[in-house]
C-alpha positions in Angstrom: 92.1 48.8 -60.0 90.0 49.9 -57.1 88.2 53.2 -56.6 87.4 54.4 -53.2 85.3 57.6 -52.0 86.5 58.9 -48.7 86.1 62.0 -46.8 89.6 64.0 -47.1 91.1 67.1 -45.5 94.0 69.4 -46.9 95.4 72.5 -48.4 92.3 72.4 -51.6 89.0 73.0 -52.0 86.1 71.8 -53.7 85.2 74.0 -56.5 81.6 72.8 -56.8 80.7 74.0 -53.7 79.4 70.2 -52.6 76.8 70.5 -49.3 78.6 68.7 -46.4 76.1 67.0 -45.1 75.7 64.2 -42.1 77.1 61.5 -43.9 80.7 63.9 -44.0 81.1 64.6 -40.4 84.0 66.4 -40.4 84.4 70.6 -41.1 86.0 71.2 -44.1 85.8 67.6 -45.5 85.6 67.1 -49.1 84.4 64.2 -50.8 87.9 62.7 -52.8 88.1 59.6 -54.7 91.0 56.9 -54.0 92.0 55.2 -57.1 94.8 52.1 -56.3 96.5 50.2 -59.3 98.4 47.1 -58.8 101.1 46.7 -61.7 104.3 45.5 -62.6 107.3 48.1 -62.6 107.5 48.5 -65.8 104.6 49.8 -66.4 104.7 52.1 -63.5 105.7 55.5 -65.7 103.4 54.8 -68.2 100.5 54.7 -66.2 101.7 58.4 -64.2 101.9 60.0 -67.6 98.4 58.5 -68.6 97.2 60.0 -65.1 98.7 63.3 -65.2 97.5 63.9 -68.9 94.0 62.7 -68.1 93.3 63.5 -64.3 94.3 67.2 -64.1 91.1 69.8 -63.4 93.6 73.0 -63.0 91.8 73.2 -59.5 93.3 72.4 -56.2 93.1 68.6 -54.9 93.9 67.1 -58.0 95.4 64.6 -56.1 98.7 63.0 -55.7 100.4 60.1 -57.4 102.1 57.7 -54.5 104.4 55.1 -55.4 105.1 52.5 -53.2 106.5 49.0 -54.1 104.8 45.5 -53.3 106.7 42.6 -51.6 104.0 40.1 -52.1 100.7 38.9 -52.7 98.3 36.7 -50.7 95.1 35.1 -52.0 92.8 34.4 -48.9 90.6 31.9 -50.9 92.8 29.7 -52.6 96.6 30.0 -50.0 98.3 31.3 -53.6 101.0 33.8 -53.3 103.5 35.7 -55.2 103.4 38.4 -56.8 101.6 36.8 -60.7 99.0 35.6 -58.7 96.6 38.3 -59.7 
């Protein structure tokens, strides 16, 4: 699981009125938070019901939930591959 913050743009807003300051460049950024999860298909429902119970504010920008699948794996360290590599 990996967490990202990034600057992000859309059709929301940011109901604590956060001060855009230097380090968000662009008008109308808001600060968002990237989460990624790598796991195996059968878990994949599980863990979109867990989000949308947990991770809904009622305001807009309470993000999306992309699913996209994952042909392979590639440790740069060690040369291991496949997907159980993790």
């Amino acid at each position: 699981m990996t967490f990202v913050e990034c600057e992000g743009t859309g059709r929301y807003s940011d109901h604590e009125k956060e001060y855009l300051n230097s380090k968000y460049p662009f008008a109308g950024a808001y600060r968002v938070i990237k989460l990624e999860i790598l796991i195996a298909d059968e878990h994949v429902q599980k863990i979109i019901d867990i989000i949308r119970e947990n991770g809904r504010t009622g305001y807009q920008g309470d993000g999306m939930i992309i699913v996209s699948p994952v042909d392979n794996v590639y440790k740069v360290r060690t040369d291991e591959e496949g997907i159980l590599v993790i």
